[in-house]
C-alpha positions as CSV (number, residue, x, y, z in Angstrom):
1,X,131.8,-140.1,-38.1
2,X,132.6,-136.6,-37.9
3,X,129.8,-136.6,-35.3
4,X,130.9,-138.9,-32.7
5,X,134.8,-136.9,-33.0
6,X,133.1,-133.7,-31.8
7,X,131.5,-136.2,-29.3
8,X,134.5,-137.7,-28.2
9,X,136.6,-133.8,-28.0
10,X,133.8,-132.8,-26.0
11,X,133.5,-135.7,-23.9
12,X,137.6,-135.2,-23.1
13,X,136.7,-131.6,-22.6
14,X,133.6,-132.2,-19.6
15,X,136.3,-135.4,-18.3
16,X,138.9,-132.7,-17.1
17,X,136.4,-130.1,-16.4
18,X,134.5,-132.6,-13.7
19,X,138.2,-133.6,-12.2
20,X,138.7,-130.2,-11.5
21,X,136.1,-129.3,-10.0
22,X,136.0,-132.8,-7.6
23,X,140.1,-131.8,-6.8
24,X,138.8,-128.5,-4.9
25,X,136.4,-130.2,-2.8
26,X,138.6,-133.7,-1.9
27,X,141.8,-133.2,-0.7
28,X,145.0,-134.8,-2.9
29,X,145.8,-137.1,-0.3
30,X,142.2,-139.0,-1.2
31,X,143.1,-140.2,-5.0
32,X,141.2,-143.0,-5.0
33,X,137.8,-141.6,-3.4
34,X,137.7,-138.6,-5.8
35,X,138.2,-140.9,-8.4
36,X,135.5,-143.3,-7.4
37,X,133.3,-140.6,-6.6
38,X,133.8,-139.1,-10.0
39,X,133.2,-142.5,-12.0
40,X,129.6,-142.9,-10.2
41,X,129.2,-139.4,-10.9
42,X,129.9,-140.0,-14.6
43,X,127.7,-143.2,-14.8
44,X,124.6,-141.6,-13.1
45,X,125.0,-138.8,-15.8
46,X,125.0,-141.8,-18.5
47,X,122.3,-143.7,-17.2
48,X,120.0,-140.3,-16.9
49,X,120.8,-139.1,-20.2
50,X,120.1,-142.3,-22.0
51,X,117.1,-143.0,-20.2
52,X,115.5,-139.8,-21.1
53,X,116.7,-140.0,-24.4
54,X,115.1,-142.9,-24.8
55,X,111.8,-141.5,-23.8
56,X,111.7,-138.7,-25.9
57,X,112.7,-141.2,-28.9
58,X,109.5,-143.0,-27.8
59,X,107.2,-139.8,-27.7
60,X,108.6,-139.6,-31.2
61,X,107.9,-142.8,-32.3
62,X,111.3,-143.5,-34.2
């Protein structure tokens, strides 16, 4: 439990990090493509991550 907390702090922590970062490079008048942009930037992160965790979990034969 204490686990997924952490996860969840640092999981708030990298969510304002990315929007800052997508803010200098789309201008404030495009709201709704830098948030777009940054959801399929979040799921593609998701989908690698879990994929190749799921891999290694199958090298390791768990």
């Amino acid at each position: 439990m204490v686990g997924t907390a952490f996860g969840l702090v640092a999981a708030l922590a990298w969510n304002e990090a990315i929007k800052k970062l997508i803010e200098q490079f789309i201008p404030k008048g495009k709201g709704v493509l830098s948030l777009f942009l940054y959801a399929i930037l979040v799921t593609l992160a998701a989908v690698i991550i879990t994929t190749r965790l799921g891999r290694i979990k199958e090298r390791i034969g768990e």
